[in-house]
Each structure stands twice: as structure tokens, then as C-alpha cells.
C-alpha positions in Angstrom: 0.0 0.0 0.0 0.6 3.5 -1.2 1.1 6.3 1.0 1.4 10.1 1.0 4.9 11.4 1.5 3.5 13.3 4.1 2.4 10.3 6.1 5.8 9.1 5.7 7.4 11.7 7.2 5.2 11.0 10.0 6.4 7.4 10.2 9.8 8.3 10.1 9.9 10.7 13.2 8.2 8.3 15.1 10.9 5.9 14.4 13.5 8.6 14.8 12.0 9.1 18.3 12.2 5.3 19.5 15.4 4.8 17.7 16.7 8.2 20.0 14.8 6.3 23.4 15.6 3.3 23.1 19.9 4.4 22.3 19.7 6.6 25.4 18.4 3.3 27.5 21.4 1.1 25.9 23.7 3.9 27.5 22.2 4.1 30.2 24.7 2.8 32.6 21.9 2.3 35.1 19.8 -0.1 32.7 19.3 -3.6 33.7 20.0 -6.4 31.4 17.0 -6.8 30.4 16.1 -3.0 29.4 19.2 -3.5 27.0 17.7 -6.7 25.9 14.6 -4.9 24.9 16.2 -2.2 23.7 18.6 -4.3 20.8 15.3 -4.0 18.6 16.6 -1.1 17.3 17.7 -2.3 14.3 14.2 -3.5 13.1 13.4 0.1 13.7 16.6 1.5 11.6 15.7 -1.3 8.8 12.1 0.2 8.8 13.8 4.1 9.3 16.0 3.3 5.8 13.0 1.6 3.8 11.3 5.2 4.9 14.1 7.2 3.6 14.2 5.3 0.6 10.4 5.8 -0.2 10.3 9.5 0.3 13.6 9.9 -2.0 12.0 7.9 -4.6 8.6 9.5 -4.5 10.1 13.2 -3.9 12.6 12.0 -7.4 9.2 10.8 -9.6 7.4 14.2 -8.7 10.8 16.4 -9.7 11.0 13.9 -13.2 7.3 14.6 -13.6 6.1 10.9 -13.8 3.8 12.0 -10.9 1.3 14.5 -10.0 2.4 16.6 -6.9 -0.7 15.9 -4.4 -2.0 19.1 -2.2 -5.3 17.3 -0.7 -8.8 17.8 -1.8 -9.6 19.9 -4.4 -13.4 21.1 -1.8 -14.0 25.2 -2.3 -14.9 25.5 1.6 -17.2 28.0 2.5 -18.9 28.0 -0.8 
């Protein structure tokens, strides 16, 4: 499934947000072994953070080349 590049954005800071939580617990010299267990899943989250990237680069790349129509929402004269 499709989405918007603004939705993707979205995505990404929230994975941009764990990612920075869930670092800051591995550092933590405090942490117990099994907060530093939990917290290895950040990879997952930088594999899901890359395939992001990738999508917005791509989509951002058609829209420059013209192969696809730039998308500002709905088209509704409100008030009208």
C-alpha cells in the first residue's frame, strides 16, 4: 500500500523518536540487562527508518521527473 509522503514523514519521526529512546536506554549505565535486551530491537526500527528514507527519496525523485502529479489534498471550495 501506497502512502502520501506526508504520512511518511510522520512514520519516520516516530521511528526517529524510539530509535533516540531506546539508544539513550542502551547507554544508560543504570539499565538492567533486560532494558538493554529490549532495547537491541533497534535495528528493526533502523531497517524500517532506511526503507522510509528510501520511499520518500523515490517519490520526492518521480514528482521532480514529472512521472507523478504533486498531491495538495482535496480539491473542496470550503465556504462555498
Amino acid at each position: 500500500m501506497k502512502i502520501t509522503i506526508g504520512a511518511a514523514m510522520d512514520k519516520l519521526s516516530i521511528v526517529n523518536i524510539k530509535i533516540f529512546f531506546l539508544e539513550n536506554v542502551k547507554r544508560d549505565k543504570n539499565a538492567s540487562d533486560k532494558e538493554i535486551a529490549d532495547a537491541t530491537k533497534t535495528n528493526v526500527l533502523n531497517s524500517e527508518r532506511n526503507a522510509l528514507i528510501d520511499y520518500i527519496d523515490l517519490t520526492l525523485n518521480e514528482i521532480a521527473e514529472g512521472k507523478k502529479q504533486k498531491l495538495f489534498g482535496s480539491n473542496k471550495s470550503y465556504g462555498k
